[in-house]
Backbone as ProteinMPNN parsed JSONL, in Angstrom:
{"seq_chain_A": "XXXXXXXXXXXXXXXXXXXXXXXXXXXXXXXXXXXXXXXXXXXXXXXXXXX", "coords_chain_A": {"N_chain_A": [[0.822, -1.197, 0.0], [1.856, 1.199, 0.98], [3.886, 1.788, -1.355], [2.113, 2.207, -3.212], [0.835, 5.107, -2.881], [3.298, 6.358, -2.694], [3.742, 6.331, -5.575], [2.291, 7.775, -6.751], [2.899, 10.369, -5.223], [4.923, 10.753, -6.192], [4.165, 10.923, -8.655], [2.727, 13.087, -8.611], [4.339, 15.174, -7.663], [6.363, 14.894, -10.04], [4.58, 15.641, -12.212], [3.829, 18.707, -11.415], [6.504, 19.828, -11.21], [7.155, 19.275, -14.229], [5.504, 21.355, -15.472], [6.3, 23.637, -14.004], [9.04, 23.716, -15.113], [8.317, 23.756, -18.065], [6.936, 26.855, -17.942], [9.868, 28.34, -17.438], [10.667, 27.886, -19.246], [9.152, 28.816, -21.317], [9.369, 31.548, -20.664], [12.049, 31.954, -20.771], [12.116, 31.978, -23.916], [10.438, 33.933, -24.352], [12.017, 36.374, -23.263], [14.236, 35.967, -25.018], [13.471, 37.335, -27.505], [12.332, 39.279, -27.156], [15.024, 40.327, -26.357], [16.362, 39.908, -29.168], [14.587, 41.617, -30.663], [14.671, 44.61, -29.12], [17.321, 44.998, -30.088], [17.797, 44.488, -32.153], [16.124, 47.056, -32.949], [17.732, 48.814, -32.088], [20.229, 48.094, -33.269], [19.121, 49.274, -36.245], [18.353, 52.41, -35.345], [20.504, 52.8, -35.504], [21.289, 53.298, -37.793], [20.044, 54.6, -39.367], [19.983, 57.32, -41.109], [20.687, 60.473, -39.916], [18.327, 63.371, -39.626]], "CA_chain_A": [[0.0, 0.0, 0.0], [2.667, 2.468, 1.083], [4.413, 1.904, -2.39], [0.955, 3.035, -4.268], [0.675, 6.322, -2.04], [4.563, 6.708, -2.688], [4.503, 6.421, -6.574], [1.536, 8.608, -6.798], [3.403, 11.511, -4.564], [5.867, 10.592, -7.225], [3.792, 11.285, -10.112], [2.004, 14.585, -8.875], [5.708, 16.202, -8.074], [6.798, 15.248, -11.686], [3.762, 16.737, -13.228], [4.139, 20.038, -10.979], [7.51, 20.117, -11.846], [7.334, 19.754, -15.72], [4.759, 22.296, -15.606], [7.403, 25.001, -13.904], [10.061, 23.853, -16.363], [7.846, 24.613, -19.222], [6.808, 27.562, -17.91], [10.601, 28.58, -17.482], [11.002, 27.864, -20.627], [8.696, 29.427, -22.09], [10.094, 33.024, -20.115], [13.342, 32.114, -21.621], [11.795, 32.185, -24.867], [9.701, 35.489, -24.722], [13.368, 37.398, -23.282], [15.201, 35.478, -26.256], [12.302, 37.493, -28.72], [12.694, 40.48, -26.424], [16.165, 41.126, -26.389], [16.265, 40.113, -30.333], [13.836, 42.729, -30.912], [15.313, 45.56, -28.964], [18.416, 44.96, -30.687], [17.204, 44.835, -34.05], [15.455, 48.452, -33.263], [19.074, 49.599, -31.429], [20.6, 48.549, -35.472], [18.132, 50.507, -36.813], [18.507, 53.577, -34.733], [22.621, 53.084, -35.77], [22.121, 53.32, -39.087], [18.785, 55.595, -39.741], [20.489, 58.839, -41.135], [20.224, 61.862, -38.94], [17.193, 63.857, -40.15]], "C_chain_A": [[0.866, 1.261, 0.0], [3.627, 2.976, -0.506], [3.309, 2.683, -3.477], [1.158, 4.857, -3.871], [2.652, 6.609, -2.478], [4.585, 6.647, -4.582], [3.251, 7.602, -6.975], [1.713, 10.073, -6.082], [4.639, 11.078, -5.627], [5.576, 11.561, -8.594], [2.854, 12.699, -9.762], [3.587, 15.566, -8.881], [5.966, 16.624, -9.279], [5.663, 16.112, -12.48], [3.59, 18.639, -12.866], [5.726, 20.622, -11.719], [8.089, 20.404, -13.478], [7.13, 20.461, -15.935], [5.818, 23.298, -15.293], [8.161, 25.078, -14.75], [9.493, 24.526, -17.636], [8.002, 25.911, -18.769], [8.153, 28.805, -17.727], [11.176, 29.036, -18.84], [10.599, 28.317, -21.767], [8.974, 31.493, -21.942], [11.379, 33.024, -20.71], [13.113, 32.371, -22.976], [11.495, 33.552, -25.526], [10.841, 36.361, -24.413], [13.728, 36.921, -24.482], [14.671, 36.797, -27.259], [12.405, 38.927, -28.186], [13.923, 41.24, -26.983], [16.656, 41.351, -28.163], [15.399, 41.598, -30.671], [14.412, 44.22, -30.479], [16.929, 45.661, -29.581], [18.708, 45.444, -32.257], [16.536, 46.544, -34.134], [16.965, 49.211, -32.855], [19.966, 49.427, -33.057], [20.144, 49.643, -35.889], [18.605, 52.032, -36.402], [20.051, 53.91, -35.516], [22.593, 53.252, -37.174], [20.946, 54.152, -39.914], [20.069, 57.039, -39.705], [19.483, 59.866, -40.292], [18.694, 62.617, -40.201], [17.347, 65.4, -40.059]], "O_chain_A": [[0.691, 2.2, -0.777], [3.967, 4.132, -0.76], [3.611, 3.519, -4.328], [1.617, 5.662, -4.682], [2.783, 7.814, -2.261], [5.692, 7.002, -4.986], [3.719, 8.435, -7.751], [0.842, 10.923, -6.271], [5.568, 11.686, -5.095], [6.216, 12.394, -9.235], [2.322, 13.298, -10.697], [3.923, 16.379, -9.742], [5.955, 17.759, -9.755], [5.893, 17.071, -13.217], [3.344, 19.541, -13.666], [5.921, 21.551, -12.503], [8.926, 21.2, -13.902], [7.943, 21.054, -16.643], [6.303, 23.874, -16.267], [8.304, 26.139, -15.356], [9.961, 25.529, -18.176], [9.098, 26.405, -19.033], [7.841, 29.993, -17.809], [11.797, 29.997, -19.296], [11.173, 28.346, -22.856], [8.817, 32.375, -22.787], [11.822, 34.081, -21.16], [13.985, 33.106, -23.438], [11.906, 34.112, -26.542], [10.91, 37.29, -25.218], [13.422, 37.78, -25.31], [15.611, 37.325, -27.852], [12.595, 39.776, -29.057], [13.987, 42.243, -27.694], [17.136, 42.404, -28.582], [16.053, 42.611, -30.919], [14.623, 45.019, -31.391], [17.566, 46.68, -29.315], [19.346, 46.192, -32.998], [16.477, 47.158, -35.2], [17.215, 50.26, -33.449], [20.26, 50.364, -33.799], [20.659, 50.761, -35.9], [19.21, 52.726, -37.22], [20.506, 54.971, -35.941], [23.64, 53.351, -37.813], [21.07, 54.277, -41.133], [20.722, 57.53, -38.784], [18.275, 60.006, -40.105], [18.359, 62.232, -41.321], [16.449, 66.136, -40.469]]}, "name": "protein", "num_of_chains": 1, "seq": "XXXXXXXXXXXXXXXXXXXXXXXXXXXXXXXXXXXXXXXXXXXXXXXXXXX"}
C-alpha cells in the first residue's frame, strides 16, 4: 500500500515540476524574442540617417 501512495506523490511532483520547467522555458523564450527585438530596433537607430 505504502508503495501506491509513494509512486503517486511521485507522479504529482513530476507533473508540478514539468509544468514550472515549461513555464521557465517558455520566459526564456519570450526574453530570447525580447532582447532580439530591442536589438534589431538599437541597429536601426545606428544606421537611420540623422534627419
Amino acid at each position: 500500500m505504502a508503495g501506491i501512495w509513494r509512486d503517486f506523490a511521485i507522479a504529482v511532483i513530476t507533473a508540478f515540476r514539468r509544468r514550472n520547467e515549461r513555464a521557465i522555458s517558455d520566459e526564456r523564450g519570450r526574453a530570447v524574442e525580447r532582447l532580439a527585438e530591442e536589438t534589431i530596433r538599437r541597429e536601426c537607430r545606428a544606421t537611420d540617417p540623422p534627419e
